[in-house]
BAVO-865340 format. One record per residue (C-alpha): x negated, y, z; residue in one letter; residue number from 1. Coordinates in nm, 2 decimals. Layout:
BEGIN
      X      Y      Z code pos
      X      Y      Z    A NUM
...
//
This chain:
BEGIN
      X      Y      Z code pos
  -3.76   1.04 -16.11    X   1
  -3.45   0.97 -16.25    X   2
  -3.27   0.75 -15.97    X   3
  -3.06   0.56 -16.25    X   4
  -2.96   0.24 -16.16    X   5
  -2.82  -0.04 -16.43    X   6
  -2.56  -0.21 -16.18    X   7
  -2.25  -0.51 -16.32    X   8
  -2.01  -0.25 -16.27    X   9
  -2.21   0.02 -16.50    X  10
  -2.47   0.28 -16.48    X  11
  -2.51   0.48 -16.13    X  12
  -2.67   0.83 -16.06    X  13
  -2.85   0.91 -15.76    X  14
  -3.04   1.15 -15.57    X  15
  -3.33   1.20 -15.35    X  16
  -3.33   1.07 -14.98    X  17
  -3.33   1.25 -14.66    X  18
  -3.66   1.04 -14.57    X  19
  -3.93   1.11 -14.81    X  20
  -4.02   0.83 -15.08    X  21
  -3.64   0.68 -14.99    X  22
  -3.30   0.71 -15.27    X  23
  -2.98   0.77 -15.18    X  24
  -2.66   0.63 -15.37    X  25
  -2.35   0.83 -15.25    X  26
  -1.98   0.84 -15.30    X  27
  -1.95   0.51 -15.52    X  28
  -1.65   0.37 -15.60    X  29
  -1.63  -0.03 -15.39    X  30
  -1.23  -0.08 -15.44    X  31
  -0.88   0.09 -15.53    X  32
  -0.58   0.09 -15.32    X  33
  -0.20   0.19 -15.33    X  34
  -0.08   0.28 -14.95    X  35
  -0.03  -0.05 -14.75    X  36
  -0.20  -0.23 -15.04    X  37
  -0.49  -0.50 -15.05    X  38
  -0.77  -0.35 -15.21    X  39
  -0.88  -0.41 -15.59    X  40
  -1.27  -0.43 -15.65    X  41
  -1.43  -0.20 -15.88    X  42
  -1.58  -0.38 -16.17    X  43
  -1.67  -0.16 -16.43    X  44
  -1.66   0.20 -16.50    X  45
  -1.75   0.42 -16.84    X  46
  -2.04   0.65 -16.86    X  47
  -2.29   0.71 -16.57    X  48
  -2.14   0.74 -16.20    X  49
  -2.20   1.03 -16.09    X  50
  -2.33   0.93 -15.70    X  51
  -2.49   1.23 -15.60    X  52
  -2.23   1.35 -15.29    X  53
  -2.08   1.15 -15.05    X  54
  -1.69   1.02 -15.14    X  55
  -1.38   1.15 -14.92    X  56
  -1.34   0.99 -14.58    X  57
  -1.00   0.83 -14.50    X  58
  -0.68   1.06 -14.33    X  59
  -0.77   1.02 -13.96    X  60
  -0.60   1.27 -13.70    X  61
  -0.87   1.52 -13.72    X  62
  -0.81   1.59 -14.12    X  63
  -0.48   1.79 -13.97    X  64
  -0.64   2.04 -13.70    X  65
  -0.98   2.24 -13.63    X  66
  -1.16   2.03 -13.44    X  67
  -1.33   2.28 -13.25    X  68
  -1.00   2.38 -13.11    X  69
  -0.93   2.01 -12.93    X  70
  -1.15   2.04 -12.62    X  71
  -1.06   1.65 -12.59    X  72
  -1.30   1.59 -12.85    X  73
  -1.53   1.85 -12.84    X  74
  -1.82   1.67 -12.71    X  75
  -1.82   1.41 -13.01    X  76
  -1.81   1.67 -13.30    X  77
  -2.06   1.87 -13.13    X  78
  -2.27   1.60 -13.16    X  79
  -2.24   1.44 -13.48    X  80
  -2.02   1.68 -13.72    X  81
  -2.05   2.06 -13.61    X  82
  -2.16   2.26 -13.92    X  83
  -2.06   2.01 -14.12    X  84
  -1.73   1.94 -14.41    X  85
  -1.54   1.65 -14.45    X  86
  -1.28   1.59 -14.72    X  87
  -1.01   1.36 -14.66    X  88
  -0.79   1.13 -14.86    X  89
  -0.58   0.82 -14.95    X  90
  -0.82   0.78 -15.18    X  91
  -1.13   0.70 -14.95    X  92
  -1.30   0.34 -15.06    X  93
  -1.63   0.47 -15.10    X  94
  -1.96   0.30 -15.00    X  95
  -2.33   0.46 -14.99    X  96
  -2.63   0.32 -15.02    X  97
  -3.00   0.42 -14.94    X  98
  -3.32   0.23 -15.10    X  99
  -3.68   0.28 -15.09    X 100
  -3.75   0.52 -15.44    X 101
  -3.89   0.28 -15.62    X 102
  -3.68   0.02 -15.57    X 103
  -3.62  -0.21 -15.87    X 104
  -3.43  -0.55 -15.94    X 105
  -3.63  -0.87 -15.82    X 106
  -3.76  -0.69 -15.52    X 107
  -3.54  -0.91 -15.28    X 108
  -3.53  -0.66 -15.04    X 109
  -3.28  -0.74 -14.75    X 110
  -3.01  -0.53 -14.72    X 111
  -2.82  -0.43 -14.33    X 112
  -2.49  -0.31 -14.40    X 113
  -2.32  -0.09 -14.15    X 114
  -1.95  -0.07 -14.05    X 115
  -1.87   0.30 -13.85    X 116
  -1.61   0.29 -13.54    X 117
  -1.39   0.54 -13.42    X 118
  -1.13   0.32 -13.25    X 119
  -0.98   0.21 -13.58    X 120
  -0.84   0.58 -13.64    X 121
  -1.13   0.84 -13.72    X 122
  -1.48   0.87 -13.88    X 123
  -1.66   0.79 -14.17    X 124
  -2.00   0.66 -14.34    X 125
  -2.14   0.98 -14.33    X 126
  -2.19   1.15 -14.05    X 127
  -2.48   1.31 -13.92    X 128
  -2.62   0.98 -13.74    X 129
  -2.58   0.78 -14.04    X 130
  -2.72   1.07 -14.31    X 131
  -2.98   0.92 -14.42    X 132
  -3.12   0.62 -14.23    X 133
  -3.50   0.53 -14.21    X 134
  -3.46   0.17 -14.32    X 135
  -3.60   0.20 -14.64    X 136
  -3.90   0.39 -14.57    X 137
  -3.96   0.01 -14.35    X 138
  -3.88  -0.21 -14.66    X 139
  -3.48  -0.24 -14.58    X 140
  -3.19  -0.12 -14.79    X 141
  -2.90   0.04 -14.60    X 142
  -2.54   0.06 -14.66    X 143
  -2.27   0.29 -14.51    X 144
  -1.88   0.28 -14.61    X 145
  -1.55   0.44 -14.56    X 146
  -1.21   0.24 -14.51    X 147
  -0.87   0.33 -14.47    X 148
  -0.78   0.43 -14.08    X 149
  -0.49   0.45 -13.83    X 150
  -0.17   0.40 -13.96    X 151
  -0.34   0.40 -14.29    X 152
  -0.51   0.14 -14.23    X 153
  -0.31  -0.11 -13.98    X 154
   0.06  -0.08 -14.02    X 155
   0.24  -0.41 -14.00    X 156
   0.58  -0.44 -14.13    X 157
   0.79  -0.75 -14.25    X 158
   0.88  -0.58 -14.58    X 159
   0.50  -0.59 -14.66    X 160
   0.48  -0.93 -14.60    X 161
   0.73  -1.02 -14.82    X 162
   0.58  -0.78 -15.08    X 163
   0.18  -0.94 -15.05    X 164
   0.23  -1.27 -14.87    X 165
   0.07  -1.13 -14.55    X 166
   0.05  -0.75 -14.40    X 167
  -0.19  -0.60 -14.14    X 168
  -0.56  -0.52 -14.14    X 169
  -0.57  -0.32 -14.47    X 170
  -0.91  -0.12 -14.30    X 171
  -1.07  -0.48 -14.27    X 172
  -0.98  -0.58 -14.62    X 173
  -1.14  -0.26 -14.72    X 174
  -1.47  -0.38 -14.55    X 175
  -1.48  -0.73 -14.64    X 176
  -1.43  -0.61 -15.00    X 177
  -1.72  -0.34 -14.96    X 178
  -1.94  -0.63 -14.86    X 179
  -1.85  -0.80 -15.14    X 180
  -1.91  -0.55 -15.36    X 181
  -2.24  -0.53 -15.20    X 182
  -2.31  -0.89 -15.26    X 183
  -2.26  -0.87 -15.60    X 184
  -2.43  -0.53 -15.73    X 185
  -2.70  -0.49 -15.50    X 186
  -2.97  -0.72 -15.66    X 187
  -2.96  -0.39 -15.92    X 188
  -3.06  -0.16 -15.65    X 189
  -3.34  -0.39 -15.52    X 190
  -3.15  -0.60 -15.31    X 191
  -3.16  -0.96 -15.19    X 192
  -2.78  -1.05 -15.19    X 193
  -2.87  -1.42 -14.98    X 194
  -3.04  -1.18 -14.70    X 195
  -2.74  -0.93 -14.59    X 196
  -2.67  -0.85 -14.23    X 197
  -2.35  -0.63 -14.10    X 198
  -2.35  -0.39 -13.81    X 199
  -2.11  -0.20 -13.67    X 200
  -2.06   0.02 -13.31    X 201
  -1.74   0.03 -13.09    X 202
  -1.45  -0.06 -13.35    X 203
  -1.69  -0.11 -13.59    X 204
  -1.87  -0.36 -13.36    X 205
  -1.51  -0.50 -13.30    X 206
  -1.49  -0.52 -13.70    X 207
  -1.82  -0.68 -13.76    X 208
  -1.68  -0.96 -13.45    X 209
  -1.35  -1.04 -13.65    X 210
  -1.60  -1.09 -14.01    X 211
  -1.79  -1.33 -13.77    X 212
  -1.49  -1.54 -13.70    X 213
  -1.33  -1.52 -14.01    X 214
  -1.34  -1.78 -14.32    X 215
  -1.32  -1.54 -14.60    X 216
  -1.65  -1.41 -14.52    X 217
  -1.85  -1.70 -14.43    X 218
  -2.15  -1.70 -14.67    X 219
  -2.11  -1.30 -14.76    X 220
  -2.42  -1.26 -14.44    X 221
  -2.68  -1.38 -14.27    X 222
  -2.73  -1.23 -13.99    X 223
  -2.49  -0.96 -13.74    X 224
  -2.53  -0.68 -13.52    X 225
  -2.30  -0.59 -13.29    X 226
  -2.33  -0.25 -13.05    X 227
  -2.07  -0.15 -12.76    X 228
  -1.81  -0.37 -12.87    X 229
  -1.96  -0.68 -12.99    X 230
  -1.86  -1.04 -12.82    X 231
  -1.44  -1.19 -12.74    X 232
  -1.27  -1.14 -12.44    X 233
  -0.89  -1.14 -12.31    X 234
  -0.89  -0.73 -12.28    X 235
  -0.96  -0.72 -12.67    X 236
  -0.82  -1.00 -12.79    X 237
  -0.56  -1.00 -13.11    X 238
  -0.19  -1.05 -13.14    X 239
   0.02  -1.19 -13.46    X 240
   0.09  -0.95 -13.70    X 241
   0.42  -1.02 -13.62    X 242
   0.40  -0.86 -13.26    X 243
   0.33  -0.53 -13.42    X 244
   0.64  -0.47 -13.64    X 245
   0.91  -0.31 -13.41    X 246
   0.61  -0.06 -13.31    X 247
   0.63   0.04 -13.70    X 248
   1.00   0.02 -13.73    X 249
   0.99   0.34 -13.49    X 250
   0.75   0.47 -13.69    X 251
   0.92   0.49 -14.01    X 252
   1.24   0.54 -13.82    X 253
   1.08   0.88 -13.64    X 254
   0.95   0.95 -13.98    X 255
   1.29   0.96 -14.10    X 256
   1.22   0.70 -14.36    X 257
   1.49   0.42 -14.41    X 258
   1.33   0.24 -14.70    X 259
   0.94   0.11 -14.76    X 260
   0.93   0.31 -15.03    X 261
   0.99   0.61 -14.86    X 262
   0.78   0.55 -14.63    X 263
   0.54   0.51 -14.86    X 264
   0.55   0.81 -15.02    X 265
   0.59   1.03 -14.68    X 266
   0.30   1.30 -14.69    X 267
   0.01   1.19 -14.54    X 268
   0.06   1.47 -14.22    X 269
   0.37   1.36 -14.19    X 270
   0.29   0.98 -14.15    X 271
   0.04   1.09 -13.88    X 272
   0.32   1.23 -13.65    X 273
   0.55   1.01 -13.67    X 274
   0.24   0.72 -13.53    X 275
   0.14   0.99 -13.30    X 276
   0.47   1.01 -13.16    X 277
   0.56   0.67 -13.18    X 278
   0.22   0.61 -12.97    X 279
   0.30   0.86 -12.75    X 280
   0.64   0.72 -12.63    X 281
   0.57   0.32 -12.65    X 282
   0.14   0.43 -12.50    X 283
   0.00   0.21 -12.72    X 284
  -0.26   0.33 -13.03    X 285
  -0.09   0.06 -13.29    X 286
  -0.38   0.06 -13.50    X 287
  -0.59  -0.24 -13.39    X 288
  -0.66  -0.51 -13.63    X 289
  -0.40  -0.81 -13.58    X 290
  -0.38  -1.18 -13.67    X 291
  -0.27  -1.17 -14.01    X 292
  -0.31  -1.54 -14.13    X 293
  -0.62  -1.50 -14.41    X 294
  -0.91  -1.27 -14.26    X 295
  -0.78  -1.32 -13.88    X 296
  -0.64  -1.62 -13.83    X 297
  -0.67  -1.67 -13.46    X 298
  -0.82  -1.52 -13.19    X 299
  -1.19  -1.47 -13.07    X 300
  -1.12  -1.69 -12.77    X 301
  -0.92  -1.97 -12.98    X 302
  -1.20  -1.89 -13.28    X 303
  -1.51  -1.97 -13.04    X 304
  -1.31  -2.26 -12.87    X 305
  -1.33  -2.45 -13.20    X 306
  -1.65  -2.35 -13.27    X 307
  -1.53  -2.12 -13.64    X 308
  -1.74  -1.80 -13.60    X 309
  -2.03  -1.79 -13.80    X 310
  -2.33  -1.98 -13.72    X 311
  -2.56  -1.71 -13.79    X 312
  -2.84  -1.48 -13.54    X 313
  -2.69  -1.20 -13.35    X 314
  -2.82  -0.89 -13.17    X 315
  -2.60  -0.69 -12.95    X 316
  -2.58  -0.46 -12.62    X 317
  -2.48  -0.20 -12.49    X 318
  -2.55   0.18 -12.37    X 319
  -2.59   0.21 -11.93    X 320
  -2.32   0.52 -11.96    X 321
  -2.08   0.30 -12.24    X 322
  -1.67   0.29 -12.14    X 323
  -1.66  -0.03 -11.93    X 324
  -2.03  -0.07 -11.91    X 325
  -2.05  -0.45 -11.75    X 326
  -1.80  -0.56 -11.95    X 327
  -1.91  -0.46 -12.23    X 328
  -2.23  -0.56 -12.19    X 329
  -2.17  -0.92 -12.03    X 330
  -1.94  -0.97 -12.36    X 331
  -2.29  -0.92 -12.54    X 332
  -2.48  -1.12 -12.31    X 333
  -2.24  -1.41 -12.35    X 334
  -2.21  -1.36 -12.68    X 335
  -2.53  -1.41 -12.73    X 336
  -2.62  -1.71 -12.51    X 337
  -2.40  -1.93 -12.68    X 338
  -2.47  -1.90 -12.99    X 339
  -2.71  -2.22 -13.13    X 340
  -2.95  -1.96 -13.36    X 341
  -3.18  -1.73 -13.15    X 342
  -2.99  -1.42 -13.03    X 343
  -3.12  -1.10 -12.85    X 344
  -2.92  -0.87 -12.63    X 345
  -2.98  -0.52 -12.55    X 346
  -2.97  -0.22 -12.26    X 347
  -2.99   0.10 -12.39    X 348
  -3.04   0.35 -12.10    X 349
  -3.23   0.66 -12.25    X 350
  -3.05   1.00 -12.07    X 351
  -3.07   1.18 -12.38    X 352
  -3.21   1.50 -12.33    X 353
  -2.99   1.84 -12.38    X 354
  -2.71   1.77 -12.13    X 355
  -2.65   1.51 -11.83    X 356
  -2.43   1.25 -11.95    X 357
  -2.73   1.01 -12.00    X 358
  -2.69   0.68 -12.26    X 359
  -2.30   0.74 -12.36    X 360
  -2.04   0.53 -12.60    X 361
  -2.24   0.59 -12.94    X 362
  -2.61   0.76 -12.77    X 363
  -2.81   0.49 -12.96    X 364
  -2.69   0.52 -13.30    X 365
  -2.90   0.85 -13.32    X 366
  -3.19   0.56 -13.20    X 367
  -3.11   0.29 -13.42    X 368
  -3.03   0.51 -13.75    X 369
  -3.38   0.70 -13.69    X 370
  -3.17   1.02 -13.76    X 371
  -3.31   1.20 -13.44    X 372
  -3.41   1.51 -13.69    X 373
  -3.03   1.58 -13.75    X 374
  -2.93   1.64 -13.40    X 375
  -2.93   1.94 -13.21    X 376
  -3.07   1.76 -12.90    X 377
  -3.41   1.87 -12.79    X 378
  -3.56   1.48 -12.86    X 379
  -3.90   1.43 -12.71    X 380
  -4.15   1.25 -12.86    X 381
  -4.03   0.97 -12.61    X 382
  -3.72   0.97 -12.83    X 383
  -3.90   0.95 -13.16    X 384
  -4.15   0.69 -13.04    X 385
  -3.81   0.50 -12.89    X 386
  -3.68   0.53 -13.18    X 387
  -3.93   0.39 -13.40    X 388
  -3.95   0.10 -13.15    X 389
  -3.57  -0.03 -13.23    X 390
  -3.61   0.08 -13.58    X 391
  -3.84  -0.19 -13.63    X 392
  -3.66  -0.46 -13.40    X 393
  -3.37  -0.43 -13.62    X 394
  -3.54  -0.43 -13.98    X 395
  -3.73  -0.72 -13.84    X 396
  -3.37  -0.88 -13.74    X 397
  -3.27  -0.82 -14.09    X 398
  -3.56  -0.96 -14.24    X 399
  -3.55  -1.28 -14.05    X 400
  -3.34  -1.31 -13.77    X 401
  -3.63  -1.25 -13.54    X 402
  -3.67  -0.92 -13.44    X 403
  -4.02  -1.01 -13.28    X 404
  -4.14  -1.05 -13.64    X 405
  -4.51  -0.91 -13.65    X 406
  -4.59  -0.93 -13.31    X 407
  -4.71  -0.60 -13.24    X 408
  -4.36  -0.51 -13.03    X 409
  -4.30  -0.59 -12.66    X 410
  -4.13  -0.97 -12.67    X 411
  -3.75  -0.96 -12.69    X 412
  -3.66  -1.32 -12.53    X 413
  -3.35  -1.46 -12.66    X 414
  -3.06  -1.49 -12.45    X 415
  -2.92  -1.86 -12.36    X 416
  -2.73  -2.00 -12.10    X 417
  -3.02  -2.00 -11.85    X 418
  -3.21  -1.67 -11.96    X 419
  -3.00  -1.38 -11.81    X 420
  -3.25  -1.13 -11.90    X 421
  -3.21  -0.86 -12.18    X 422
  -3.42  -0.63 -12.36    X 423
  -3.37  -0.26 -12.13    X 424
  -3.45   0.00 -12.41    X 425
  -3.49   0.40 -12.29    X 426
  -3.62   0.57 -11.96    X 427
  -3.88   0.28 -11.85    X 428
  -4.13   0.14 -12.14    X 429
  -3.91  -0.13 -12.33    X 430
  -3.91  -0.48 -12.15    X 431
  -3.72  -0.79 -12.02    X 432
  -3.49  -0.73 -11.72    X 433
  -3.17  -0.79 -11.55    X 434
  -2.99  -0.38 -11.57    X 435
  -2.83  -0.33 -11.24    X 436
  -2.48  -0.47 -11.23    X 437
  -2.37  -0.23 -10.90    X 438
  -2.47   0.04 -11.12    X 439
  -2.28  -0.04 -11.38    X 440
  -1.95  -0.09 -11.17    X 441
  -2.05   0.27 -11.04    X 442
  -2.06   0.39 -11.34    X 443
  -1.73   0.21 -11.46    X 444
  -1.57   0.39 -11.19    X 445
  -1.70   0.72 -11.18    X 446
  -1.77   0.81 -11.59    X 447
  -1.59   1.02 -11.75    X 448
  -1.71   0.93 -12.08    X 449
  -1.46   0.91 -12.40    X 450
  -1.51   0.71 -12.72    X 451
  -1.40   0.80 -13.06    X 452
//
């Protein structure tokens, strides 16, 4: 085959998928960006894109040092990177996508875009988990996507504002404007661009919560998943942009910079010290997305209040060895009970074989991807029927918003107000039950589990 594709923006090369009879559309081109600028959409380009390797992934901490040299982090690129090469850069906006191989325009196939976390400072679309997703072998079209991280990605200063209107939450433009994109090419790959869901873990959960509540995307999708960071609460709530510029004053002034424009054009290493060391001394990560008066314009409390997040189905849950584990997974639970379309929250408590730190921040993404064969773990066939299980909850979700669809799966009840039951997927055959709340403070108290 020749895995051409005749997109608005021009033609696009691809390759074979990891899954057999699937495509996969790498490395391609969503938007352009200065430093601490908005992003530009990609239009058109000359010639046929070349998307047969995956784009660079945004400057994050680990593009400076070996990573199997920070013990802090070992455990993570053990899992999800070791063996592998990553190339980092300003230039990073770069989206992927994976179809069935015969895929054509007027197929209407829905699409489930995913947003990675990383606590707003490191990863990518690419990773081992998210290397080739089963969706399409089941009929769905995935997307993965890079955007710009850390201080990359969040500064806030008030000469920005005055340059742009607005500053902050340059990493969430990126993603709004990758779903855009999305929307507006993807009918070429096979797409259905009025059937598009978002999903996102941990910061990319918390990413996929502020596109929920914000007016710029409302209409863009249809549907949302949310995992280990989904739902509002006072502990993550957002401040005004505002709040967040004497934090990057001490930045630039430890940088040495005394102008924007210096500052601007400090080497990327050297921008990444001066935020390390600026979050060192004041203990706070300054790279969290902030209310910046067009995407975020209040916070998920205030949003929810009023009734302006997106009236749309949700899943989301939670893993039984997450950070936080009841709070995170009552922000899910009550996330989803008040919401006026079905929604459908989740336990994940498979102990994933190979070590004994059981369902940690990020374990069901191997589950949910259907990536299993790209791990090192020794997965049982446990894991790969598990996995084929929530494989086809969440294509149904897509499809629909009913991830019951078909009826041959156990019956995920939706939550409400009343129903305080959740779908428990892992050690037990998948079914409706309340997960043990003294457990989870146990756990809360006693894990020593990191996220990323």
């Amino acid at each position: 085959m020749e895995y051409i594709v005749h997109t608005p923006c021009g033609d696009v090369q691809g390759v074979p998928g990891r899954v057999q009879g699937t495509a996969a559309y790498k490395g391609i081109r969503y938007a352009t960006a200065g430093r601490w600028e908005y992003p530009v959409p990609v239009t058109h380009w000359d010639g046929i894109y070349d998307a047969t390797q995956y784009g660079a992934c945004s400057y994050q901490p680990r593009s400076f040092y070996n990573e199997e040299e920070n013990l802090k982090k070992i455990f993570y690129y053990n899992e999800f990177r070791k063996g592998e090469t990553y190339t980092y850069s300003e230039d990073c906006l770069f989206l992927n996508i994976f179809t069935p191989e015969d895929a054509k325009e007027g197929d209407n196939l829905p699409v489930l875009i995913y947003i990675h976390g990383g606590g707003f400072t490191g990863g990518c679309g690419h990773e081992k988990h998210f290397d080739g997703p089963v969706w399409p072998a089941k009929g769905v079209i995935g997307v993965t996507l890079n955007y710009r991280l850390g201080p990359m990605g969040f500064a806030c200063l008030p000469e920005l504002k005055e340059e742009a209107g607005f500053t902050g939450n340059y990493g969430l433009f990126d993603q709004l404007t990758a779903i855009q994109w999305v929307k507006n090419n993807i009918a070429a790959f096979g797409g259905n661009p009025n059937c598009m869901t978002i999903m996102g873990q941990s910061a990319g959960a918390m990413s996929v919560q502020q596109h929920c509540l914000s007016p710029l995307s409302k209409g863009l999708f249809h549907r949302a998943v949310m995992s280990s960071g989904g739902g509002v609460s006072k502990m993550m709530s957002v401040a005004p942009a505002e709040k967040n510029y004497a934090y990057w004053q001490k930045a630039m002034e430890k940088a040495g910079c005394k102008t924007l424009a210096e500052f601007r054009a400090l080497q990327p290493e050297k921008l990444f010290e001066a935020w390390n060391e600026t979050k060192k001394e004041l203990h706070n990560p300054g790279c969290f997305p902030c209310i910046d008066g067009r995407l975020v314009v209040g916070s998920g409390i205030e949003m929810v209040s009023q009734m302006q997040h997106h009236q749309i189905p949700y899943m989301a849950g939670s893993t039984s060895e997450d950070m936080m584990p009841p709070i995170l997974q009552g922000m899910c639970k009550k996330w989803c009970a008040i919401q006026e379309k079905p929604s459908y929250t989740w336990y994940f408590d498979r102990q994933l074989p190979g070590d004994e730190n059981g369902a940690w921040h990020s374990a069901d993404l191997w589950y949910w991807f259907g990536t299993l064969e790209n791990g090192w773990r020794p997965f049982e066939k446990k894991d790969y029927d598990l996995s084929e299980q929530m494989v086809k909850y969440l294509c149904n979700f897509v499809r629909s918003g009913n991830p019951n669809k078909g009826g041959e799966l156990p019956t995920w009840i939706a939550s409400d107000k009343t129903q305080k039951r959740v779908l428990i997927l892992g050690e037990k055959d998948t079914h409706m039950a309340k997960p043990s709340l003294v457990k989870m403070i146990k756990t809360m108290l006693t894990n020593k589990a990191v996220g990323e």
